[in-house]
Structure formats: C-alpha cells, structure tokens
C-alpha positions in Angstrom: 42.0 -70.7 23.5 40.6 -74.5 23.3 42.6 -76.4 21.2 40.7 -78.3 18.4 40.9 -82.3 17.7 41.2 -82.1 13.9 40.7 -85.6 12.2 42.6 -85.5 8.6 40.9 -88.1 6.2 43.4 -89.9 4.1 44.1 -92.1 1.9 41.6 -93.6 -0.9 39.3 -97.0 -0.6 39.2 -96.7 -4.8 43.3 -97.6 -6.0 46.8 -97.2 -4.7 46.8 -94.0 -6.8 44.6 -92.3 -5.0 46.0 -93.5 -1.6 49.1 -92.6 -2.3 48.2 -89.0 -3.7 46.7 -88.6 -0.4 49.2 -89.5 1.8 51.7 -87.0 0.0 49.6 -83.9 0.5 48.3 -84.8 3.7 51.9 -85.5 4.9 52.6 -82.0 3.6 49.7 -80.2 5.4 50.1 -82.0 8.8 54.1 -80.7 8.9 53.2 -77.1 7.8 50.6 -76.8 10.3 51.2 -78.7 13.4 50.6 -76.0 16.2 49.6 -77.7 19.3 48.7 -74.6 21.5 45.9 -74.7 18.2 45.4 -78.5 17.1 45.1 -81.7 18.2 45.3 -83.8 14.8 44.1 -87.2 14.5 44.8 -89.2 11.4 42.3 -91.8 10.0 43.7 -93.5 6.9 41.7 -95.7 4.8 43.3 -98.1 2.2 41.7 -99.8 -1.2 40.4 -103.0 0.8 38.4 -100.4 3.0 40.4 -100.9 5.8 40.6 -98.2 7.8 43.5 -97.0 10.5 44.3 -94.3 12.9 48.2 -94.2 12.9 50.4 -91.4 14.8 51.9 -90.8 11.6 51.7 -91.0 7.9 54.9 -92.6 7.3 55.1 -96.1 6.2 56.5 -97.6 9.5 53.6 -96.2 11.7 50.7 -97.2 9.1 51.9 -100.8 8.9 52.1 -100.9 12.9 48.6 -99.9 13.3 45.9 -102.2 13.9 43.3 -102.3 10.4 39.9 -102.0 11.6 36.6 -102.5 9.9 34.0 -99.7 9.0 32.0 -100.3 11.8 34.8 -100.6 14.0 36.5 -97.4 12.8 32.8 -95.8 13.3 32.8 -96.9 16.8 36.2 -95.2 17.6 35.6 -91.9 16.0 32.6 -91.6 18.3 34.8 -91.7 20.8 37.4 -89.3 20.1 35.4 -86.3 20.6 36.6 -84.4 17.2 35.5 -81.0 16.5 36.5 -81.0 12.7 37.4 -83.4 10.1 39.5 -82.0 7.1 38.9 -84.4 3.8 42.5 -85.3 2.2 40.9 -87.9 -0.4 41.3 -86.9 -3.6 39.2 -90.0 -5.3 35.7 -89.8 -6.4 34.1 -92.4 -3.4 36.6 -90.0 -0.7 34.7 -86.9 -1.8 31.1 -88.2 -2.2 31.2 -91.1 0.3 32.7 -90.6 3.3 32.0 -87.1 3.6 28.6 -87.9 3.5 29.6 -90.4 6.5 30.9 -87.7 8.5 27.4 -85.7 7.6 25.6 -89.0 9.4 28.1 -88.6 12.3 27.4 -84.8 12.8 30.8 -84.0 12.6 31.7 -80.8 10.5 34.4 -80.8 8.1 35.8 -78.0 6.1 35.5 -77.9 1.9 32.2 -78.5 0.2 29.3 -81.1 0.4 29.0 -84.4 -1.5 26.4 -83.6 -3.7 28.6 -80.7 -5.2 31.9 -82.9 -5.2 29.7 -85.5 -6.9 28.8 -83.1 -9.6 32.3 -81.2 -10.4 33.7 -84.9 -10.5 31.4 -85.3 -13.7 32.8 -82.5 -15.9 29.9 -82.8 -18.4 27.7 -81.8 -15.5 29.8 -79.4 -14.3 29.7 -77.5 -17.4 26.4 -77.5 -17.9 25.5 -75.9 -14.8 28.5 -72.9 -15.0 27.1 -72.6 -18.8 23.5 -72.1 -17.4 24.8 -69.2 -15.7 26.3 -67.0 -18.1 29.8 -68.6 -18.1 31.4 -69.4 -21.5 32.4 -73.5 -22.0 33.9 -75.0 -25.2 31.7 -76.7 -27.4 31.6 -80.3 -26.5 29.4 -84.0 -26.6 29.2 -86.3 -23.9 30.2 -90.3 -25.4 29.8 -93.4 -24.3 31.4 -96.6 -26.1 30.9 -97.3 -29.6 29.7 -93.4 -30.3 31.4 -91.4 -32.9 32.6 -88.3 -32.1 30.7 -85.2 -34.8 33.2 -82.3 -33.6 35.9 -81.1 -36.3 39.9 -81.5 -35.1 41.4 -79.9 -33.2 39.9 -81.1 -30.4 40.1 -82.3 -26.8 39.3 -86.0 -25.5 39.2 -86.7 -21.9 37.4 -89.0 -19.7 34.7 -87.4 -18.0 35.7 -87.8 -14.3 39.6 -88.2 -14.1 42.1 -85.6 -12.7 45.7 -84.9 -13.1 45.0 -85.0 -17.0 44.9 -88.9 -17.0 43.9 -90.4 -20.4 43.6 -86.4 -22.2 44.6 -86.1 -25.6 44.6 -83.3 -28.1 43.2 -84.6 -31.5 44.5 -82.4 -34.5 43.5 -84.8 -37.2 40.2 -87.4 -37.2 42.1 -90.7 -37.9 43.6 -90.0 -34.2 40.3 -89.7 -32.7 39.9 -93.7 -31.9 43.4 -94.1 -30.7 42.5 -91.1 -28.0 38.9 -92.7 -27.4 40.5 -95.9 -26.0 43.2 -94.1 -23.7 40.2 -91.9 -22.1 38.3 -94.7 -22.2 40.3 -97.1 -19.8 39.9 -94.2 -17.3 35.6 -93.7 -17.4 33.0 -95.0 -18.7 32.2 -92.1 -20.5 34.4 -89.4 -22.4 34.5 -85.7 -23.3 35.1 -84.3 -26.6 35.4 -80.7 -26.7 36.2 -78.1 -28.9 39.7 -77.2 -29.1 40.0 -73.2 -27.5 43.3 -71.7 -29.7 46.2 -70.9 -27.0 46.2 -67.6 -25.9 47.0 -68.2 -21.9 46.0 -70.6 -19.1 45.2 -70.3 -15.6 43.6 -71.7 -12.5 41.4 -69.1 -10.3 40.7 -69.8 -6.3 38.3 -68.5 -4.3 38.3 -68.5 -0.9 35.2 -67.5 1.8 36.0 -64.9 4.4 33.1 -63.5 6.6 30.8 -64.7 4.2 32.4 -63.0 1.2 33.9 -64.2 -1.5 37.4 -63.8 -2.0 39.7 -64.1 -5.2 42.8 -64.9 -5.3 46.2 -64.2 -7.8 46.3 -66.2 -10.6 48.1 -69.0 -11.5 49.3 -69.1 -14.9 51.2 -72.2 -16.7 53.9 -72.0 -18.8 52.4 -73.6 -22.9 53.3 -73.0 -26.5 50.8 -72.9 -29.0 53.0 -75.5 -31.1 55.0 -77.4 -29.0 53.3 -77.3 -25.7 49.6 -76.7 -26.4 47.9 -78.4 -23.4 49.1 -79.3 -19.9 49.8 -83.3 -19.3 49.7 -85.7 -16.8 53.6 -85.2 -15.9 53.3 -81.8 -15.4 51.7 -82.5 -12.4 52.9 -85.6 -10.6 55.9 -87.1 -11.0 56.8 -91.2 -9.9 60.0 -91.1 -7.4 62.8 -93.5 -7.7 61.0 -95.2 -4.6 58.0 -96.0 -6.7 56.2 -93.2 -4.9 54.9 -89.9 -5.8 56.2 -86.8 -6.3 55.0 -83.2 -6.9 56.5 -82.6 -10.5 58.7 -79.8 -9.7 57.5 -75.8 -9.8 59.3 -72.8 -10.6 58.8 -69.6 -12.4 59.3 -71.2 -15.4 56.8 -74.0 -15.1 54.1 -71.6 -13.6 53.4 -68.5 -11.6 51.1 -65.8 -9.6 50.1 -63.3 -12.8 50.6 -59.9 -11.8 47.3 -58.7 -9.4 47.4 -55.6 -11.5 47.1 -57.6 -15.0 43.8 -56.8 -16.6 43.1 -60.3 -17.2 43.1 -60.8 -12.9 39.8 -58.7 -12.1 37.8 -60.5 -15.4 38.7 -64.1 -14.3 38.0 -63.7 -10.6 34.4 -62.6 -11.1 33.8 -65.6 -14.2 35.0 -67.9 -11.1 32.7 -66.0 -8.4 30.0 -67.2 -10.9 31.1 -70.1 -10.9 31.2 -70.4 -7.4 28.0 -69.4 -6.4 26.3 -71.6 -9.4 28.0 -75.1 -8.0 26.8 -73.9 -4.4 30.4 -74.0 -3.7 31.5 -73.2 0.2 35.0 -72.7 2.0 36.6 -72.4 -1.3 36.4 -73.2 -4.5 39.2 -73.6 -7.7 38.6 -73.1 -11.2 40.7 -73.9 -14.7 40.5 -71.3 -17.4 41.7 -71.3 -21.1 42.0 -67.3 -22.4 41.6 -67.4 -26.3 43.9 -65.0 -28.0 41.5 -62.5 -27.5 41.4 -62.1 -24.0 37.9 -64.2 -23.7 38.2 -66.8 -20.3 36.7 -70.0 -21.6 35.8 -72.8 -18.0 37.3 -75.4 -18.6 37.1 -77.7 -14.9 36.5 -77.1 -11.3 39.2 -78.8 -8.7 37.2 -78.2 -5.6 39.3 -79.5 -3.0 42.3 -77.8 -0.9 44.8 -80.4 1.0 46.1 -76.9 3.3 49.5 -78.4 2.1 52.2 -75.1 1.1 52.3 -77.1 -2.1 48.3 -77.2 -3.1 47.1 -74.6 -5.7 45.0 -72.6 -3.3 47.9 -72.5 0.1 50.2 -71.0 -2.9 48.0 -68.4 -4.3 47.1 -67.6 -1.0 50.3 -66.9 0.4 51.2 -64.5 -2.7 48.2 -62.9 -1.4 50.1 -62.5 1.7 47.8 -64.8 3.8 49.9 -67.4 5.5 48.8 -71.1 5.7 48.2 -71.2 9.1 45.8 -68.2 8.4 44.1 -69.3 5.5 43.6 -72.9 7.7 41.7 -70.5 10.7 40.0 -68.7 7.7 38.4 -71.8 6.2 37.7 -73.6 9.8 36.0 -70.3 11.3 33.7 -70.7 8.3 32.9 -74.6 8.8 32.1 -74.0 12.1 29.8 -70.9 11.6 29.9 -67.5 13.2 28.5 -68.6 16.2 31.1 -71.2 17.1 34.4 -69.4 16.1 37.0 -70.8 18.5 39.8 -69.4 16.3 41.3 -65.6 15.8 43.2 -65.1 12.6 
C-alpha cells in the first residue's frame, strides 16, 4: 500500500483568531490519525502577516524554529514535495476561498468542497437563498447594511452575515434593543442578518458524508436550550479562552449536547432537508447543516458549516463515530472520494 504525503493547511492569513482556531483542531486531527504505514503528513502553516511555514510540528516551539517564507517561496517548496493531497484546516473566509483555489492552480487535490461553494455558505444571505430556491424552508429575514432599519417585528435574530462560532448574534425581543445588537454584529461584517425569530421547539446540526458516490446521513446532534432561559446557542458554547490565553473546545457532555436517537422520527426528515441542501450548494466530500425544529416538528435551515478538521472533536468525526465509522475510516472514506474511483490508493 503507498503511503500518501498529506499536506494539512493551517493556520489563518486574516487574524490570530483564526490561526489559533486552526492550530487547535489541526493539532487534534494530526494526533488521532497519524498512521505512518498510511500517511506521510506535511504541515504548512500560514500566519496573519502571510508568512507561511512548514514546521514538524504544531507546537509553539517548532513553529517559532522554522524559517518564515514568502508566498512565492512557499509555492516553490510545495512543488517540490511531491504531495498527493492537501487537507484545508483554515477556518477563515480568505483559508476557504483563497488558498484552496491556490492549490486548484497547483493541481493538487484536496479533500472538502471548492471555493466558489465555501465562498457562498460564508455569506449566509446567499446561502439561504439558494437552499430556499430548492424547496427548503428558511426564516423570514432582510439583508442590511449600515444606516438601514431593520422592518421585522421582535423577536428576532441579528447576526453578521459571514461570522462563525455565533460571534456578534443577538436575539432581539423588544425594538429599542435592535441598534444596540446592530453595532455588535456590525463590528464583525459589513453587512448583517435579521431574521425572524423560529419559537424553540429543538436544535440540531445534520452531516452528510459521500460514500461511493452516495450520500450518506449521519445521527443527529442535538443541543441542550430552554425556550426562556436558554433560547439560542452563544459564542461560549463553543469555544472557550484557556488560562494560557489560548483556545479551548468549550467542554461537551450529554448534557450540553448529544447523538438523537437514529430511530427518532425527527432523524429520517432532517437528513433528507440536508441531502437537499447538499446537492443545491453542489456540496462534495461532506457537507454540515444547522437546523431550528419549531414546536411542531417543522426543520427550519438555518446555516451551513461546510468544513470537517478530521479532529475526534469536530461535529462530523463525532457523529460519525456514533455511526460506528471510526476516524481513521471516515478519513479513507473522504480521501477515496477526492481522489476519484480511479485513483483509490486506500481500502477502508
């Protein structure tokens, strides 16, 4: 069995955010599935000032000891390194648009899904519009820009229209709070979202993987809100800041979220509003989707999250293992599809 040179793409040229968010998923993925009869895996990390390096490791020690190289430089040396596959760990707009689009110039295949689509699900506006186009239900909602008024009656949601991690969303219940939620989502984009506000019934994320060509759901996640005191998920649900000054994965357990039951009814109706979804974006390799239920049992799209770090600890690697598909075989699943039927080099 060859054994592949996988390049892992880290870091973020946009903020230290970014970068950082990177580097702790990517650090996770590389120590869950190191395999060396399997990989050879090649880091290139890239920093706000567009420096780019190619450390052994991702901890601290080994990125400052690396040499920074230009673009043009870094260019030069991938050329050289004869890699087969490069797996995108940048989480910030310019890492999913721009330099994947660099590795489509360098003819280098990488798992996860084009620019074009990463470009469009980072503009939720956009992304709406095209899920709505086919038959998927959104909330009600109005693009704004500064100095526009928002016309839809509290409750509703503000959120700036290409953020993640819920940075700068707000749940407005009366209109005297709308300008106060307009500034914070406006220090995050230049334009903002304000949707209607879909009453609590439950809320869940959906993956889809590709397998032989066929689309694949996966269990549910669900997340753990209260109609009064808990009525949308925030920022700190996600990521937590450590006592280093890094970050963290805010903490999971059963209480926080879970995998919903496979046999729940609501399972089977999700899964085939987020194989629409799928196959509308033009989604490939895999695809995840957020969903608010209204009390009536109705899914309502609310975002896609189209990118998968193969850490244990992303949304898809845990859903997929309750599915009882190991990383390391949901990692040969995604690069067998990359690399086309013709060039599969890996047996699950």
């Amino acid at each position: 069995m060859p054994v592949l040179r996988i390049l892992h793409l880290v870091g973020s040229a946009h903020n230290d955010f970014y970068c950082d968010l990177s580097r702790l998923y990517a650090q996770d993925c590389l120590a869950a599935t190191v395999e060396r009869s399997h990989y050879d895996f090649q880091i290139a990390y890239i920093t706000p000032d567009g420096h780019w390096r190619f450390p052994p490791s991702l901890n601290q020690e080994d990125i400052a000891d690396t040499k920074a190289m230009t673009l043009f430089d870094a260019i030069e040396f991938i050329t050289t390194q004869n890699i087969d596959l490069m797996l995108p760990q940048m989480f910030c707009i310019p890492g999913m648009t721009h330099y994947r689009a660099l590795f489509d110039l360098l003819k280098i295949p990488y798992i996860g899904n084009t620019p074009d689509i990463m470009a469009i699900t980072a503009h939720k506006a956009r992304t709406k519009a095209i899920v709505e186009a086919a038959g998927v239900k959104v909330p009600r909602g109005e693009l704004l820009r500064q100095g526009d008024t928002p016309t839809i009656t509290p409750p509703a949601i503000v959120k700036p229209v290409s953020s993640d991690n819920s940075l700068g969303m707000a749940l407005v219940k009366e209109a005297t709070d709308y300008d106060a939620a307009l500034k914070q989502a406006f220090e995050y984009s230049d334009e903002v979202i304000v949707e209607e506000f879909i009453e609590l019934g439950r809320e869940v994320r959906c993956g889809i993987i590709v397998k032989d060509g066929e689309l694949v759901g996966l269990p549910l996640e669900e997340y753990l809100l209260d109609p009064h005191s808990r009525p949308i998920r925030r920022h700190a649900d996600k990521l937590q800041q450590t006592d280093d000054g890094n970050l963290g994965f805010a903490a999971k357990d059963n209480k926080k979220s879970w995998i919903v039951d496979p046999n729940d009814s609501i399972t089977q109706t999700v899964q085939q509003v987020a194989k629409k979804c799928h196959q509308a974006l033009g989604c490939r390799h895999y695809s995840l989707f957020d969903f608010r239920i209204d009390p009536k049992g109705q899914p309502w799209f609310l975002e896609a999250g189209l990118y998968c770090s193969f850490s244990p600890k992303s949304v898809i690697s845990s859903m997929a293992k309750a599915a009882r598909i190991p990383l390391n075989e949901l990692l040969i699943m995604a690069i067998n599809e990359t690399l086309g039927s013709n060039q599969k080099v890996l047996q699950n």
